[in-house]
C-alpha positions as CSV (number, residue, x, y, z in Angstrom):
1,X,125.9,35.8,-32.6
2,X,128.6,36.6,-29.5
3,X,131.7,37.0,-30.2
4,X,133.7,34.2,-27.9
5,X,137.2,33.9,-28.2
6,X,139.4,30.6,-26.3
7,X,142.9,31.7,-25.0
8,X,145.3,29.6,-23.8
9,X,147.2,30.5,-20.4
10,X,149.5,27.8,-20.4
11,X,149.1,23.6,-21.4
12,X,145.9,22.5,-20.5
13,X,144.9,25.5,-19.2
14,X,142.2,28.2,-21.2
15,X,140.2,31.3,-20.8
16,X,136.9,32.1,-22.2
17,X,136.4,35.9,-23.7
18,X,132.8,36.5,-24.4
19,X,131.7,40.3,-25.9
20,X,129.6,42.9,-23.4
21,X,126.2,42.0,-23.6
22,X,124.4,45.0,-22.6
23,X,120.4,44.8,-21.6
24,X,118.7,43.3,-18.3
25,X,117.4,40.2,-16.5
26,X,114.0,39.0,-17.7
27,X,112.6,39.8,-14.3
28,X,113.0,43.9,-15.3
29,X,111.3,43.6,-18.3
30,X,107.9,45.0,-18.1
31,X,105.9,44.4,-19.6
32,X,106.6,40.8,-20.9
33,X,105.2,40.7,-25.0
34,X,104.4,37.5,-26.3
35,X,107.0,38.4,-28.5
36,X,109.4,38.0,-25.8
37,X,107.8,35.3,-24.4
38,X,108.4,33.8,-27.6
39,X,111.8,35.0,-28.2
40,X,113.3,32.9,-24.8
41,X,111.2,29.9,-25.8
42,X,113.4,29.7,-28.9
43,X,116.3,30.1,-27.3
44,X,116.2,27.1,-25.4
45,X,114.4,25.1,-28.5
46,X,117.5,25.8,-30.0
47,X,120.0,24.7,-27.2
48,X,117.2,21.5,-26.7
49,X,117.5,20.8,-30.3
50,X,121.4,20.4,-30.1
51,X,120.4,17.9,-27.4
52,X,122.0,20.0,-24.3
53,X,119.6,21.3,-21.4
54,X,120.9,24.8,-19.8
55,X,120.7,23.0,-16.7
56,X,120.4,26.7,-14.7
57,X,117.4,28.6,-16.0
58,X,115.7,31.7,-13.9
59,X,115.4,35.5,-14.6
60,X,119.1,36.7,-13.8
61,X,120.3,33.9,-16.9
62,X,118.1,35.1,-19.3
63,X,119.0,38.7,-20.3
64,X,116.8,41.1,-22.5
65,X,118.6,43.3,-24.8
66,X,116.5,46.7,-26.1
67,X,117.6,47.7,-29.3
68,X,116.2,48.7,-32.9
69,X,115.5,47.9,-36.1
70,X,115.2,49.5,-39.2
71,X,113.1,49.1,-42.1
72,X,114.0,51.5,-44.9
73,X,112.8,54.6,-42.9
74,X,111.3,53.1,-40.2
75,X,112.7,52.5,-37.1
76,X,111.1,50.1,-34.4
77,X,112.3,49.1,-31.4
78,X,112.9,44.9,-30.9
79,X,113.9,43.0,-28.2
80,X,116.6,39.8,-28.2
81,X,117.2,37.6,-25.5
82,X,120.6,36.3,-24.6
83,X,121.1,33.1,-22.4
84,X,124.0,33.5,-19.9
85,X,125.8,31.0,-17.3
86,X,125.6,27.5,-19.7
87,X,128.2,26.6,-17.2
88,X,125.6,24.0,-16.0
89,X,124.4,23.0,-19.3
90,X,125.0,19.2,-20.1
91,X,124.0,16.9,-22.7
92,X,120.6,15.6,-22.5
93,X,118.0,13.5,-22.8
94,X,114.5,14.5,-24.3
95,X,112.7,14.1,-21.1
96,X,115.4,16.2,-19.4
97,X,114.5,19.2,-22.1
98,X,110.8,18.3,-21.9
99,X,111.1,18.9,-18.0
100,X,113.1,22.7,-18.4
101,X,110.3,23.7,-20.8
102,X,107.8,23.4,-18.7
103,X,109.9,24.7,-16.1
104,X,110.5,27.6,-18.6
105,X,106.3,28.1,-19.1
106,X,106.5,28.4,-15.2
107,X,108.6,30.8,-15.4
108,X,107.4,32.6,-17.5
109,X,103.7,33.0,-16.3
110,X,105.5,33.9,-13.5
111,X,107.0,36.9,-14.6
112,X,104.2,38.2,-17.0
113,X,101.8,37.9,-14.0
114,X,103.9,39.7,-11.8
């Protein structure tokens, strides 16, 4: 989870802190796993299943972080993906998230065949 914090300037007036998110745009990701693939798809299942659409999906709002796990002694790398700019993101209606999925399978076929 990101750390976001909410400051107040002055009444009725706020500032958003979010932490550094370090990694890169989907786009400069290659090559694409289904692991990946699989990883954004949840992402926006889980914004979908709050009933909000992200409302500004493409490569530069979906960042790919490259870090690692560990399993006792073993360490594997693992990807995560972050979703950036919900400034569009609204409340929707289930054909609304019905129509970024498959705007999101687009995009992704997209970038794996590229």
């Amino acid at each position: 989870m990101l750390g976001v914090g909410i400051h107040p300037v002055q009444a009725g007036l706020y500032f958003l802190a979010f932490s550094f998110c370090d990694g890169s745009p989907l786009c400069s990701s290659k090559p694409i796993s289904p692991t990946l693939c699989a990883a954004v798809r949840a992402a926006v299942q889980r914004i979908h299943d709050r009933g909000m659409v992200h409302g500004d999906l493409r490569n530069d709002n979906i960042l790919v972080q490259v870090g690692a796990s560990s399993s006792g002694s073993i360490v594997t790398p693992c990807q995560s993906v972050v979703l950036l700019d919900l400034g569009s993101a609204h409340a929707a209606a289930a054909r609304q998230c019905t129509a970024e999925m498959r705007w999101l399978e687009e995009l992704l076929s997209t970038a794996i065949s590229s």
